[in-house]
C-alpha positions in Angstrom: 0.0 0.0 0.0 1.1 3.3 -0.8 0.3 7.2 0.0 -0.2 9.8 -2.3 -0.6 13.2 -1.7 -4.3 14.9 -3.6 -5.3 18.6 -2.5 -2.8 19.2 0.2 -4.0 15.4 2.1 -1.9 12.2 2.5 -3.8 9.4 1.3 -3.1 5.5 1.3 -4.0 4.3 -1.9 -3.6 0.7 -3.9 -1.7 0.0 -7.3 -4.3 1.2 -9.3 -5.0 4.9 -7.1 -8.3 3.6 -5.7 -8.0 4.9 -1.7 -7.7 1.7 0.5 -8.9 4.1 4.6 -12.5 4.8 4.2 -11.9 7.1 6.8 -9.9 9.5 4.8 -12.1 10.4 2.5 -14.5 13.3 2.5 -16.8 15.0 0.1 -14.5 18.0 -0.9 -11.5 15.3 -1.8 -14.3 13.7 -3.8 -15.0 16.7 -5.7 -11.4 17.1 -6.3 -11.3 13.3 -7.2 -14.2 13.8 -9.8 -12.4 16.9 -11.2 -9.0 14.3 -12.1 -11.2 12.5 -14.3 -13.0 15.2 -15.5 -16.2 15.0 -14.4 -18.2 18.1 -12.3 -20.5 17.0 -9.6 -23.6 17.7 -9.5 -26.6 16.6 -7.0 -27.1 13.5 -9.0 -23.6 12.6 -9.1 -23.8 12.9 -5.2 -26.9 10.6 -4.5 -24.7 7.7 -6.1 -21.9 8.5 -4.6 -23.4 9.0 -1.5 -25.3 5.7 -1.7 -22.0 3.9 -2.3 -20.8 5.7 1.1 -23.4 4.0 2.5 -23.5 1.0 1.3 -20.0 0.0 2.1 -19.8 -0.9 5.8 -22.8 -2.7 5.3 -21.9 -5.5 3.1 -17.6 -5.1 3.3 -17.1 -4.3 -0.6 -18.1 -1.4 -3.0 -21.6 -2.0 -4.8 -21.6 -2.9 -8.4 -23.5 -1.2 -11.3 -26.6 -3.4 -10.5 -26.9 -3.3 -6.6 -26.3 1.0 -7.2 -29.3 0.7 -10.1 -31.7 -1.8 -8.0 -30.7 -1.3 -3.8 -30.1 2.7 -4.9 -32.5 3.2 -7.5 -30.6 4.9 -10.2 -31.2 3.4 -13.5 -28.5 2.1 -14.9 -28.6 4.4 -18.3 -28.5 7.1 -15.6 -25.4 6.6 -14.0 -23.9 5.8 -18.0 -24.8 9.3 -18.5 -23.4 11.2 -15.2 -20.5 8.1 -15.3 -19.6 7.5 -19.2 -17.4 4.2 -20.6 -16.8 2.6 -16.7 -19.7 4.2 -14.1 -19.1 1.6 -11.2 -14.7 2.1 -11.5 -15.5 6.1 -11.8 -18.2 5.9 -9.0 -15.9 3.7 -6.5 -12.8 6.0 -7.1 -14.8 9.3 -6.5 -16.5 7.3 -3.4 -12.9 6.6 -1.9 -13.9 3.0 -2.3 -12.3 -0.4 -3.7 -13.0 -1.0 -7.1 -16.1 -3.3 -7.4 -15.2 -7.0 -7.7 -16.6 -8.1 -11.6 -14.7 -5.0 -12.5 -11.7 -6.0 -14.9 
């Protein structure tokens, strides 16, 4: 495990840049998260994210594309439009989360 630095914070991240503390993470580093892959949050963006929050210490591993779509009701073309190409990788990495398993 390794630390990288992102808007003035130390943060322990895994060979791909996903964060690995769930307690480092906060909504402003999310926002600057999003920016890195160029997306700008908006109030929808945060109701997935903010489900995924939830949703982790609950069930021990990031929710995939179909638990976020049926558990969090957003439809799945949704979350293609406020996500595009990869919404569950983009969605865990802006969440501070794992990548979802099923996620190559």
């Amino acid at each position: 495990m390794s630390t990288t630095t992102i808007d003035g914070h130390e943060i322990h991240v895994d060979d791909e840049g996903f964060m690995t503390q769930y307690d480092e993470w906060s909504e402003d580093l999310g926002t600057v998260l999003a920016a890195q892959i160029g997306i700008e949050m908006s109030e929808e963006h945060w109701n997935a994210i903010r489900f995924l929050r939830r949703d982790f210490p609950e069930n021990g591993e990031t929710a995939t594309l179909r638990r976020v779509a049926t558990v969090g009701g957003i439809p799945t073309k949704q979350l293609f439009v406020l996500f595009p190409k990869k919404p569950a990788t983009k969605m865990a990495y802006i969440a501070g989360l794992p990548k979802p398993r099923g996620c190559v």
